[in-house]
DRENVO-799150 format. One line per field, with one value per residue (C-alpha): residue in three letters; x, y, z. Coordinates in nm, 3 decimals, padded with zeros to 5 digits, always signed. Layout:
// residues N
r = c(ala:...)
px = c(X:...)
py = c(Y:...)
pz = c(Z:...)
END
This chain:
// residues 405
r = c(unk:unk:unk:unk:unk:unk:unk:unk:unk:unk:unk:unk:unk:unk:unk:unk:unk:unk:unk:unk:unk:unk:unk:unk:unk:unk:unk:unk:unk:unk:unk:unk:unk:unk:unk:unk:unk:unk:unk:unk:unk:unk:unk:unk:unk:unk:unk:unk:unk:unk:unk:unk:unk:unk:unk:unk:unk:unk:unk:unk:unk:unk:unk:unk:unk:unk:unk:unk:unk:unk:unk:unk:unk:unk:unk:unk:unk:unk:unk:unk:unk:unk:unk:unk:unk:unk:unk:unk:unk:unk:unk:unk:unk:unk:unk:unk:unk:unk:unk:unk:unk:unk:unk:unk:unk:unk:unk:unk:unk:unk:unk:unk:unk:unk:unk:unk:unk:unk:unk:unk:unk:unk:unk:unk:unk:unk:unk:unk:unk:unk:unk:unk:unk:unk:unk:unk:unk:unk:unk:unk:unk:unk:unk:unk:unk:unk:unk:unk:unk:unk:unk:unk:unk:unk:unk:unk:unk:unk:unk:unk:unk:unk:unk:unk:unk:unk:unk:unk:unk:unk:unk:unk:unk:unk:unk:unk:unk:unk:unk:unk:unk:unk:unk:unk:unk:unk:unk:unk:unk:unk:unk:unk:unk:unk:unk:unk:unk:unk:unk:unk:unk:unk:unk:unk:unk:unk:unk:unk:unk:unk:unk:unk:unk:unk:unk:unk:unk:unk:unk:unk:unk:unk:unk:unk:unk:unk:unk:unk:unk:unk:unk:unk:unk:unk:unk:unk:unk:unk:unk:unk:unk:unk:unk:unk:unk:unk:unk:unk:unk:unk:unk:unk:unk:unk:unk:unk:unk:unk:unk:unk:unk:unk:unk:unk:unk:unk:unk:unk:unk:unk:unk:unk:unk:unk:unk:unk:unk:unk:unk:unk:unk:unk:unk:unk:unk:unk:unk:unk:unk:unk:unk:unk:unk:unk:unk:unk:unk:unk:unk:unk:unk:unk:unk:unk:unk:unk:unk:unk:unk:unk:unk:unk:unk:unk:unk:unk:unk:unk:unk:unk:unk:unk:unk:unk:unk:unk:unk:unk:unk:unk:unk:unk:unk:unk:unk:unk:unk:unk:unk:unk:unk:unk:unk:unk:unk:unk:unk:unk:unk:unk:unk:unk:unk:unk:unk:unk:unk:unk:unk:unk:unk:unk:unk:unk:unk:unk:unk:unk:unk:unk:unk:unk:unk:unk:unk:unk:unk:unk:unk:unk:unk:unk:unk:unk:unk:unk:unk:unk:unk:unk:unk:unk:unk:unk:unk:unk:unk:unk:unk:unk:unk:unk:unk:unk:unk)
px = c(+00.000:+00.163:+00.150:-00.083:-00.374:-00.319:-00.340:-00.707:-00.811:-00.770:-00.899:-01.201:-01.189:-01.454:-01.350:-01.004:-01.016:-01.104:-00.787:-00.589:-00.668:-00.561:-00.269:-00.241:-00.274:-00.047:+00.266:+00.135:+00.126:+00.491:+00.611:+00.728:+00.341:+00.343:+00.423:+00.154:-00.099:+00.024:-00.001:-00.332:-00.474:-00.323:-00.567:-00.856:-00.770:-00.820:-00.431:-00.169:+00.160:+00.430:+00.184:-00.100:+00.115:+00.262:-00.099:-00.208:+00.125:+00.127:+00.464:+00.548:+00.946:+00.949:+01.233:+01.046:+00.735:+00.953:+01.142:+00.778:+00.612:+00.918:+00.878:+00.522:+00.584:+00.798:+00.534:+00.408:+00.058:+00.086:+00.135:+00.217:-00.104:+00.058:+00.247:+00.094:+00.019:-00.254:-00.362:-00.377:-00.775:-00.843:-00.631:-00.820:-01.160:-01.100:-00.931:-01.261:-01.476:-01.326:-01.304:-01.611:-01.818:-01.532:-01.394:-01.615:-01.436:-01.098:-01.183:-01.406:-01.132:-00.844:-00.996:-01.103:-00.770:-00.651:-00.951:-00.700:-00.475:-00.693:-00.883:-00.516:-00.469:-00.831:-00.690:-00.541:-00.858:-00.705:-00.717:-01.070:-01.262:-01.021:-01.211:-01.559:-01.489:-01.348:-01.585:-01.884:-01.735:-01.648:-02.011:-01.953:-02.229:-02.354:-02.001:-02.002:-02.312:-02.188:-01.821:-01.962:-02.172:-01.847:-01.678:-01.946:-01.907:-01.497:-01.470:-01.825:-01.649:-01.348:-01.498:-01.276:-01.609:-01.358:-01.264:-01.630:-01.738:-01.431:-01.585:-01.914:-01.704:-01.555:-01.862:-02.043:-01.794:-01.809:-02.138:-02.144:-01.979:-02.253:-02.200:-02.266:-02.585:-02.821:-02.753:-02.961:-02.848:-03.008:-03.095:-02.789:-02.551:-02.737:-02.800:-02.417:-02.297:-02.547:-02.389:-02.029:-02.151:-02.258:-02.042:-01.804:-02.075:-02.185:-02.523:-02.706:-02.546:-02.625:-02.998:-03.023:-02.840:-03.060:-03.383:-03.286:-03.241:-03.618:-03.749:-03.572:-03.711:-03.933:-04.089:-03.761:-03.672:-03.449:-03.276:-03.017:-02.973:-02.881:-02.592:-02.419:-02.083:-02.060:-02.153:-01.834:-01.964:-02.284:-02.305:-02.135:-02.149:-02.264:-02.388:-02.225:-01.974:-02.104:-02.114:-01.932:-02.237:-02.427:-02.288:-02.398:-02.645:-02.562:-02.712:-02.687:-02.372:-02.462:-02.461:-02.708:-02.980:-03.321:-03.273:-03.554:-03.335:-03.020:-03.179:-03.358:-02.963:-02.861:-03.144:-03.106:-02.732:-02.848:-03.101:-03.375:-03.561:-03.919:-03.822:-03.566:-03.876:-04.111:-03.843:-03.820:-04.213:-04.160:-03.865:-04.068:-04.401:-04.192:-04.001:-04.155:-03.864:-03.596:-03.435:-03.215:-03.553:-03.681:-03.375:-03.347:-03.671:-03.616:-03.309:-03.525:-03.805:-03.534:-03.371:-03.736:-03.755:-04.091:-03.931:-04.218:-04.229:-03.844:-03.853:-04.116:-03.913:-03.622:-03.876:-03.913:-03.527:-03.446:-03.741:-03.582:-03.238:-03.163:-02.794:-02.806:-02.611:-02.679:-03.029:-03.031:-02.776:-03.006:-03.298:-03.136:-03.111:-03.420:-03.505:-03.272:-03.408:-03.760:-03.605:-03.671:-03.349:-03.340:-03.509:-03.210:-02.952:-03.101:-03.039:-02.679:-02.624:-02.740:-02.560:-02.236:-02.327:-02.360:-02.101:-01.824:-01.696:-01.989:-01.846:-02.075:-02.295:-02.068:-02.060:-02.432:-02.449:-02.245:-02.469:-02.785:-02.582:-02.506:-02.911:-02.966:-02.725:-02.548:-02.162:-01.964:-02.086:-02.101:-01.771:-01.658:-01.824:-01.665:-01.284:-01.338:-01.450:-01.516:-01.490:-01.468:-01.219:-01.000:-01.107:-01.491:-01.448:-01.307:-01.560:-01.835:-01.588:-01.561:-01.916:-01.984:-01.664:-01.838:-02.188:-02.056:-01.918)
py = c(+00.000:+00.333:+00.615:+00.800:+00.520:+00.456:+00.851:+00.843:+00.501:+00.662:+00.997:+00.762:+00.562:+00.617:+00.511:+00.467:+00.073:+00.067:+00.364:+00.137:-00.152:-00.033:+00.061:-00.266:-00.414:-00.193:-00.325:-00.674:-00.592:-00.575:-00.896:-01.204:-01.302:-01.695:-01.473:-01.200:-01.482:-01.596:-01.234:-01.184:-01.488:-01.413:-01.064:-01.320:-01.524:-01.377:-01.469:-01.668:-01.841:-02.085:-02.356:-02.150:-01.999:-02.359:-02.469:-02.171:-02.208:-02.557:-02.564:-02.861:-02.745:-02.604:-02.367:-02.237:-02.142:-01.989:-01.775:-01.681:-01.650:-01.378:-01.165:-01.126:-01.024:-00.778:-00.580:-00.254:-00.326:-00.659:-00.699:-00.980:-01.093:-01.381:-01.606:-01.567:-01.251:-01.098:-00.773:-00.428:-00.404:-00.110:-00.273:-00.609:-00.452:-00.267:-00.589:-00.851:-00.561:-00.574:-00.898:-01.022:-00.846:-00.878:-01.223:-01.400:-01.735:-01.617:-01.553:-01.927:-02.084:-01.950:-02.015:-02.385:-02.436:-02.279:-02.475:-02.845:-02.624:-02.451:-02.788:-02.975:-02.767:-02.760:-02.801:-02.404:-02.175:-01.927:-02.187:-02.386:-02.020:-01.913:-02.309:-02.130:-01.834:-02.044:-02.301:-02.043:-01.852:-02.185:-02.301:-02.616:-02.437:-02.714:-02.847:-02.515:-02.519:-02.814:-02.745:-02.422:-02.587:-02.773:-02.424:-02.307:-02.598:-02.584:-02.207:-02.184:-02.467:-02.297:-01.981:-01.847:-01.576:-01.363:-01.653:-01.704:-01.370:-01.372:-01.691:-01.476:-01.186:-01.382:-01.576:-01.213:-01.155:-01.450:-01.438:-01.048:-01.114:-01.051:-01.410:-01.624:-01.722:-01.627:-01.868:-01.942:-01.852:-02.118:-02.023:-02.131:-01.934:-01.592:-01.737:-01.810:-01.530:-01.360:-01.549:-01.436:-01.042:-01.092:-01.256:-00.983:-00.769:-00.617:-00.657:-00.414:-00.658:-00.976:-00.833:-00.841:-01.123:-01.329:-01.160:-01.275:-01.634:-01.621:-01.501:-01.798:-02.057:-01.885:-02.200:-02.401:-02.375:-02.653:-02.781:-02.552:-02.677:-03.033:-02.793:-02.800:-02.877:-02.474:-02.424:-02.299:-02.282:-02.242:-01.893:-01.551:-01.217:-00.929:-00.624:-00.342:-00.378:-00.393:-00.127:-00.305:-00.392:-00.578:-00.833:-00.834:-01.069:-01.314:-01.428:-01.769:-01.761:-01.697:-02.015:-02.232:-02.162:-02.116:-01.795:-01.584:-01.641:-01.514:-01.257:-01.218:-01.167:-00.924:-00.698:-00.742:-00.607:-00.336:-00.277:-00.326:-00.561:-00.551:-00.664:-00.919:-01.033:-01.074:-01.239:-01.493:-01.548:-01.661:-01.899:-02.042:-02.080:-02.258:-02.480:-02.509:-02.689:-02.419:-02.362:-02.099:-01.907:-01.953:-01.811:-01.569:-01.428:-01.407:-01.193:-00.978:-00.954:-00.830:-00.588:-00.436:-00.468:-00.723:-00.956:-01.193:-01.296:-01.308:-01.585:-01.784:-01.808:-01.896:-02.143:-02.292:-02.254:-02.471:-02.726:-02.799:-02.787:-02.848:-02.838:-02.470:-02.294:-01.970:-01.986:-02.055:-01.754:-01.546:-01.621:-01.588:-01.223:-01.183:-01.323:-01.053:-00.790:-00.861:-00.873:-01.213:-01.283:-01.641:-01.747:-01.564:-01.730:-02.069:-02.027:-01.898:-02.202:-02.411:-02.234:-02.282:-02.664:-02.753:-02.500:-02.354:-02.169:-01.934:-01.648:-01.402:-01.637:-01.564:-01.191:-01.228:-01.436:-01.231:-00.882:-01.103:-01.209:-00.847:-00.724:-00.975:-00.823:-01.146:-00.925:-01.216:-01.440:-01.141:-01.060:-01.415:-01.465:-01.182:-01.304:-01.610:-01.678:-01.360:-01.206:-00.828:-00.612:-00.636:-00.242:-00.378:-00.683:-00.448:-00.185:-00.473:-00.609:-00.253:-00.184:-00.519:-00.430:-00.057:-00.165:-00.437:-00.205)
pz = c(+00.000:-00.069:+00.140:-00.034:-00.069:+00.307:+00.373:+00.155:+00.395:+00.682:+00.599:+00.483:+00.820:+01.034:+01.350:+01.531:+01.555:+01.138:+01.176:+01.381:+01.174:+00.861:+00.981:+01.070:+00.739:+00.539:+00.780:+00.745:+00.357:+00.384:+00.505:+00.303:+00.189:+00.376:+00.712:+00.589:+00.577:+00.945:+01.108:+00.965:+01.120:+01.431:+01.412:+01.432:+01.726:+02.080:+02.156:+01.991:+02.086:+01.910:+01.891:+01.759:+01.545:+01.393:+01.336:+01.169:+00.944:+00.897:+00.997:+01.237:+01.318:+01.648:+01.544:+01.259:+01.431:+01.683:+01.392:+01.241:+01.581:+01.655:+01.355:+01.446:+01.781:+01.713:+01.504:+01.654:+01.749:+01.866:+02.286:+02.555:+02.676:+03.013:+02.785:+02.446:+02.234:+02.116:+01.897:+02.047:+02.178:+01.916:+01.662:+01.696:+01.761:+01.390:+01.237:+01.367:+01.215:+00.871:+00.819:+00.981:+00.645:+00.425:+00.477:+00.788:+00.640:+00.701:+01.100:+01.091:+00.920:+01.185:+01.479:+01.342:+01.325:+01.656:+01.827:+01.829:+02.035:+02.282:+02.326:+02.385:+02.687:+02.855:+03.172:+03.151:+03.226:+02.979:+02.697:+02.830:+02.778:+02.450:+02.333:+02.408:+02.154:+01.901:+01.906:+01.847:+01.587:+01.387:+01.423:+01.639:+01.883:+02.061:+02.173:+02.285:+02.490:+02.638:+02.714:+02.852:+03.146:+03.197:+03.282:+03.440:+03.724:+03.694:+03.821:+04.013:+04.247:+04.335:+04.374:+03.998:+03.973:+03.762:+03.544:+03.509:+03.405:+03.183:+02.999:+02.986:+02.823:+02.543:+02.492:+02.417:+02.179:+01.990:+01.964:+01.840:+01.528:+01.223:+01.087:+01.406:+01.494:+01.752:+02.039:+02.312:+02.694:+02.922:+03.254:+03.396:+03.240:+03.388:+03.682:+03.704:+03.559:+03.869:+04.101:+03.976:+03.991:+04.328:+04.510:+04.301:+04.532:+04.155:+04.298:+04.014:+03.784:+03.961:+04.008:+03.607:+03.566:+03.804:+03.623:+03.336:+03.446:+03.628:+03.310:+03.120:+03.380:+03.654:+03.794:+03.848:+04.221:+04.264:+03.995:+04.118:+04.466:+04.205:+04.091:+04.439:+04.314:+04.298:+04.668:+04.847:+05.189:+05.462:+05.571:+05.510:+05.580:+05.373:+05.611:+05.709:+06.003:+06.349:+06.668:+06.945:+07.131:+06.831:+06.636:+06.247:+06.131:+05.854:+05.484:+05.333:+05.077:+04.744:+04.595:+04.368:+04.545:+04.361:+04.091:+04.391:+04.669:+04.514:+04.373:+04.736:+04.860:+04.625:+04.735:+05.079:+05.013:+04.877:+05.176:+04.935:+05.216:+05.072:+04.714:+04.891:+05.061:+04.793:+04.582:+04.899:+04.897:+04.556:+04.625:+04.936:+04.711:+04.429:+04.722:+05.043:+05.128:+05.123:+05.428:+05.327:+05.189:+05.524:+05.684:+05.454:+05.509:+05.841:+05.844:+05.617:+05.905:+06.171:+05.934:+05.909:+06.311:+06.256:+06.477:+06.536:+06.169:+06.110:+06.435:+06.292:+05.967:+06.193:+06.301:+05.998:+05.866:+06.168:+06.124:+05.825:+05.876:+06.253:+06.222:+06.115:+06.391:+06.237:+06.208:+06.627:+06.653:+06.458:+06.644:+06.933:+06.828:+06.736:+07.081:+07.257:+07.029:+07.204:+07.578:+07.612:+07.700:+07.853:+07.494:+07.333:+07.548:+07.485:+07.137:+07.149:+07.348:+07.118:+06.827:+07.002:+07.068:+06.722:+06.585:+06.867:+06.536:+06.513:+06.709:+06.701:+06.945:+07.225:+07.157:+07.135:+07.415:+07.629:+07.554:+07.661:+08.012:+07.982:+07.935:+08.277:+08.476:+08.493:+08.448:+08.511:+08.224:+08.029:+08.064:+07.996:+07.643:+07.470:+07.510:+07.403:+07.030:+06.822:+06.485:+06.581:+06.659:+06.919:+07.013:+07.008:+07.186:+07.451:+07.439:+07.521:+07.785:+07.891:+07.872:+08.149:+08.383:+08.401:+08.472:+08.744:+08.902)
END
């Protein structure tokens, strides 16, 4: 290209990626045309390394697809992406753009070629999600449907919820290109996807997200407790810090729950207790079996101070799942809130019974001892087991010493 056809281009160009792009191809247009070919096909790929780059080529020396994978390298708009390379962003977004009207067959043809080496290295998360793009934009969708839900289970059990939302990422790209087809989203992918937002605490995006997945499958309540290869754990915390006399109250983990009581979470987060409540109702209606709805609920009711319901969904939560130390903790609190303290104490004792880890039912405990009078017990409690601060655990010490005295 000389320099004045690639001055008219890009005083034609509309945008900075189709700038950047041709750019691009005018220094490509330069090399030896067999490495030309190469660097072009690399611009359709998300990244590239020696072995992309020597099945792209065809070239089975190592040496030689070092040499060629080199010269590429070293051209101006290329970067390191880890251990492989990829285009530029604007340089890539122009060069997909062209070619996706121009030549869609070029970009299907490279990255059905690439796919045998992404695939041959599954077990790297970079190269399992790299398999998702290529496999949609070389029309194999149902393999990648399939290989997908795989992923979706891989991260969502080690807690990887940014490798998760990066699969989601590249998947949206693949799927954006003009030539690939519409694909349908099944209502676990936004439900994970949710899930990765909010335990990301994106909870606008994890509110969508789980919308989304109610709308794809609103009466489905517990396939998703089938999926609990992705639950990390019981219980964690998501409200704001506590004042050293009261000890925060906890939510059920995000986790694959029913689509409601996720999306139940997310709005309690964001203090939104009605909706989280309504979105409960719904979970309990579609499972009456849901524990965590139940308990859910019920932290919902004492947020809102209507402590009578929230303990007769504590009820319930426990009816169903008596091993949940949390649910007698919370209770328990509920209890206390009401000044029925030998009620709340009975609880925190049985909260430590089945789970001597749950610390904030010896802080709690020790505030009810506190409420009775009872100075010496109250004093006791607080040193032992407890989450807080050291400066808060002394301040409810402090608070029992002054009062006994």
């Amino acid at each position: 290209m000389s320099a004045g056809d690639l001055i008219k281009r890009l005083a034609a160009a509309g945008t900075d990626e189709e700038k950047a792009a041709i750019v691009a191809e005018s220094v490509i247009a330069d090399l030896a045309p067999d490495v030309a070919e190469v660097a072009r096909a690399c611009g359709c790929v998300p990244w590239f390394d020696a072995d992309v780059i020597a099945a792209l080529s065809g070239n089975e020396s190592v040496s030689e697809a070092e040499a060629l994978l080199a010269t590429i390298v070293a051209l101006p708009f290329v970067e390191p992406v880890g251990r492989a390379w990829q285009f530029h962003a604007q340089t890539k977004a122009g060069w997909l753009a062209y070619y996706a009207v121009q030549q869609p067959e070029l970009i299907k043809r490279t990255n059905h070629v690439a796919l045998a080496v992404y695939l041959a290295r599954w077990q790297e998360d970079r190269a399992a999600r790299t398999a998702i793009y290529a496999l949609i934009v070389s029309g194999e969708l149902d393999e990648a449907q399939e290989r997908t839900e795989q992923l979706v289970y891989r991260f969502g059990a080690v807690g990887e919820w940014e490798q998760l939302l990066a699969l989601f990422a590249l998947r949206a790209e693949a799927a954006g290109l003009p030539f690939v087809p519409e694909i349908n989203e099944p209502a676990l992918f936004a439900f994970a996807r949710g899930l990765a937002h909010q335990k990301l605490d994106n909870y606008d995006r994890a509110i969508a997200d789980y919308d989304e997945a109610i709308r794809l499958n609103p009466e489905d309540a517990t396939a998703f407790h089938n999926r609990s290869v992705i639950a990390y754990g019981n219980k964690s915390t998501f409200t704001t810090a506590p004042s050293p006399t009261t000890t925060r109250r906890s939510a059920s983990t995000p986790r694959m729950l029913s689509a409601f009581t996720n999306r139940g979470l997310a709005y309690q987060n964001k203090h939104f207790h009605d909706r989280a409540i309504a979105d409960y109702d719904e979970a309990i209606r579609l499972n009456p079996e849901d524990a965590d709805a139940f308990y859910n609920r019920g932290n919902a009711y004492a947020d809102k101070h209507l402590y009578d319901r929230a303990i007769a969904d504590y009820d319930e939560a426990i009816r169903l799942n008596p091993e949940d130390a949390t649910a007698f903790s919370n209770r328990g609190l509920a209890y206390a809130d009401k000044q029925e303290y030998d009620r709340a104490i009975a609880d925190y004792d049985e909260a430590i019974r089945l789970n001597p880890e749950v610390a904030t039912a010896f802080n709690n405990r020790g505030n009810a001892y506190a409420d009775k009078h009872l100075y010496d017990r109250a004093i006791a409690d607080p040193t032992r087991r407890s989450p807080q601060p050291v400066c808060d655990r002394a301040a409810n010490r402090g608070n029992a010493y002054a009062a006994s005295t």
